[in-house]
C-alpha positions in Angstrom: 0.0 0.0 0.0 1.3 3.4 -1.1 0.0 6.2 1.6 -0.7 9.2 -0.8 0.3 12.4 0.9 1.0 14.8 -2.3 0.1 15.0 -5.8 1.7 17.0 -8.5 -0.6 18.6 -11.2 1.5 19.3 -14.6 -0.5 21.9 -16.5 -0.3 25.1 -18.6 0.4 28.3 -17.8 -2.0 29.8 -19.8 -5.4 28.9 -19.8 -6.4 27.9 -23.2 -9.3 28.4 -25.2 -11.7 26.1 -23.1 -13.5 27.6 -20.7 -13.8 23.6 -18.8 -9.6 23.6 -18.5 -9.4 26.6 -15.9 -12.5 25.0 -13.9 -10.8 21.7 -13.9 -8.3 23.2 -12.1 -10.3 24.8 -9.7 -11.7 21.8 -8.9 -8.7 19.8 -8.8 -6.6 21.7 -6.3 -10.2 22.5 -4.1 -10.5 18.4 -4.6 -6.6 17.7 -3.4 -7.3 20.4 -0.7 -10.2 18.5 0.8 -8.8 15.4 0.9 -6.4 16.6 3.1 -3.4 15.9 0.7 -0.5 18.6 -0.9 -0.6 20.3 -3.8 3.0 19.9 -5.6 3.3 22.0 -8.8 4.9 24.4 -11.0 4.8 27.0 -9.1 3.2 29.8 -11.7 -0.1 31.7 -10.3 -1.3 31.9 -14.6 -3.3 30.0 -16.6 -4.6 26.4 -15.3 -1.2 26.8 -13.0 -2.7 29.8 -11.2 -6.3 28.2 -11.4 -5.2 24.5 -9.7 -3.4 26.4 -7.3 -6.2 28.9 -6.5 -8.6 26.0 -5.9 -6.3 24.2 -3.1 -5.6 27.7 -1.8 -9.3 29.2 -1.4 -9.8 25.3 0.6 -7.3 25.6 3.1 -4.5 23.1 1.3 -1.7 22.8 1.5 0.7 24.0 -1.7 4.4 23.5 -2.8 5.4 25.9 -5.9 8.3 25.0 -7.6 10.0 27.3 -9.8 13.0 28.0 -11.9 14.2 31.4 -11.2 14.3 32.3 -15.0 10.3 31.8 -14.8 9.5 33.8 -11.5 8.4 36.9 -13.3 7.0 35.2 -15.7 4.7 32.4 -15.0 4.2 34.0 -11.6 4.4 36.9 -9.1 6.0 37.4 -5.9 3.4 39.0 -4.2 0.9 35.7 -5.6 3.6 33.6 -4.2 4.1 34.1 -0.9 0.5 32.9 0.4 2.0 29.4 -0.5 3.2 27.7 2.4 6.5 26.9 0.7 8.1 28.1 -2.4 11.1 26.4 -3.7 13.0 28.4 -6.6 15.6 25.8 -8.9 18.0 27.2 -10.7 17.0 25.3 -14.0 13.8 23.0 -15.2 16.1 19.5 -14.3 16.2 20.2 -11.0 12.3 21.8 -10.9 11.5 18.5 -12.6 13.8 16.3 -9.8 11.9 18.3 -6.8 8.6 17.7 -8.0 9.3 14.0 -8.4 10.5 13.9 -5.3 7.9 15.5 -3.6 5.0 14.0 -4.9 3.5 10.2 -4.4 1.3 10.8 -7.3 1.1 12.8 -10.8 -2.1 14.3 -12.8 -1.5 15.9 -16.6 -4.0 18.8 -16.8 -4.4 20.3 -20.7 -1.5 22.4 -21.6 1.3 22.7 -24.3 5.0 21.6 -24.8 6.3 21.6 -21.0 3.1 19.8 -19.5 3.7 16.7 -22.3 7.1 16.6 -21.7 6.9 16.5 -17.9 4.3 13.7 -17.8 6.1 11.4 -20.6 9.7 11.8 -18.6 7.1 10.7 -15.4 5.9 7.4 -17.8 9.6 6.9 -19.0 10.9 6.2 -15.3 7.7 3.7 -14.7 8.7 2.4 -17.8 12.0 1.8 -16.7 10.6 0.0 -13.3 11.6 3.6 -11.2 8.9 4.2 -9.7 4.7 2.8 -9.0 3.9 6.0 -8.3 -0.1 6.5 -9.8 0.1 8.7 -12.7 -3.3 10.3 -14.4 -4.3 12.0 -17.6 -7.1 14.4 -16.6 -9.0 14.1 -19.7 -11.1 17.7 -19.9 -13.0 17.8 -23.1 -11.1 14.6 -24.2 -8.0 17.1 -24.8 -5.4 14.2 -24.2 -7.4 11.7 -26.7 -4.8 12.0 -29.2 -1.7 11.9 -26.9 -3.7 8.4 -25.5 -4.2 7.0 -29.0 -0.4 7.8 -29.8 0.5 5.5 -27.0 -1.9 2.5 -28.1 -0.2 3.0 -31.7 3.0 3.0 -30.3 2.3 -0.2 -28.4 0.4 -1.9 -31.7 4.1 -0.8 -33.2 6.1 -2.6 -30.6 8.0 0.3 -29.0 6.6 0.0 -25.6 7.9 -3.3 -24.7 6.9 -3.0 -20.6 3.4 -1.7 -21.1 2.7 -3.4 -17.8 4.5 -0.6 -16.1 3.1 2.3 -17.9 -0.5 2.0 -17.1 -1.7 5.9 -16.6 -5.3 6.5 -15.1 -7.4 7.9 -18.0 -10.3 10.5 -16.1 -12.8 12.5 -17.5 -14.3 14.3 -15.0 -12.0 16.5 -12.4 -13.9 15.9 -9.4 -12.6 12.0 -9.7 -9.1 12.2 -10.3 -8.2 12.5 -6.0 -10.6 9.6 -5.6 -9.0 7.2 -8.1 -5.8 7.9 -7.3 -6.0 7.3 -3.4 -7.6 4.0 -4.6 -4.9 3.5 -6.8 -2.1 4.1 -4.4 -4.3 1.7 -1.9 -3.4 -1.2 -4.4 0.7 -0.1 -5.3 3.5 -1.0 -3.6 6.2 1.5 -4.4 9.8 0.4 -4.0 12.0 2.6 -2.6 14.4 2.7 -5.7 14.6 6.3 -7.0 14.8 7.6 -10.1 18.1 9.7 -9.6 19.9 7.1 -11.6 17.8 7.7 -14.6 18.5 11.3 -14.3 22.3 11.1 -14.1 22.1 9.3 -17.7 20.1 12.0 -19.1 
């Protein structure tokens, strides 16, 4: 049994052209909030960033914002910041990346562009690689991440994803159920205590 104390939400930093994207992430922090668990995330106070963090804010939760410097003034604002209960500032996205890993016992993807795909693919890769069991979820708003889930399945038909037995990322519609199936997910995973630090040294 893994005891799920944090999640980390990858999302954008802008907040797209569906109205249902920024509510999802109102109702995703407000969800995490409630359950009593952590928010872990990128630290900007824009876009579904600002909107996840915002919910878990406005219900008491607990937040961890973590930020390269570079993007301090630009994803985010001081002043925004410092209601957070902690704030960590990396000097570059590999360590951001590293500390949110480390920090969190489970992942959610959110809609957003370039940075949220890469951060929740890196996340499969090291499940992939038998890192980590940590849950990992593709909040599915409007069906937005339909096409990244049916490049998987073709990838698999293909035969590139040899250990799809490790890579088996919760696919959730509806906001409201992503803390719910999660915590029942990390009720059925034992996580080994092997990190993924060893991956990241090769990179």
């Amino acid at each position: 049994m893994k005891t799920i104390r944090s999640i980390c939400v990858y999302c954008g930093s802008s907040p797209g052209i569906n109205g249902l994207y920024l509510k999802a992430g109102h109702v995703l922090g407000r969800s995490i909030a409630e359950a009593g668990l952590r928010l872990v995330y990128g630290g900007g106070t824009k876009g579904i960033m600002g909107a996840v963090a915002d919910g878990a804010y406005r219900a008491g939760g607990k937040i961890t914002g973590i930020i390269p410097r570079f993007l301090v003034n630009k994803e985010a604002t001081e002043s925004a910041l410092d209601r957070f209960d902690e704030i960590l500032v990396t000097e570059n996205m590999h360590e951001r990346k590293h500390a949110m890993f480390e920090k969190s016992d489970a992942f959610v993807a959110l809609p957003g562009g370039i940075g949220t795909l890469e951060e929740i693919v890196e996340i499969m890769t090291w499940a992939q690689l038998g890192n980590h069991r940590k849950p990992i979820v593709f909040g599915n708003v409007a069906g937005f991440w339909n096409p990244m889930l049916a490049l998987i399945d073709h990838m698999k038909d293909q035969g590139f994803v040899h250990t799809s037995h490790l890579v088996k990322p919760l696919v959730i519609d509806k906001p409201e159920a992503i803390v719910a199936a999660i915590l029942a997910e990390g009720a059925a995973v034992d996580t080994p205590t092997t990190g993924v630090q060893s991956v990241i040294d090769k990179m």
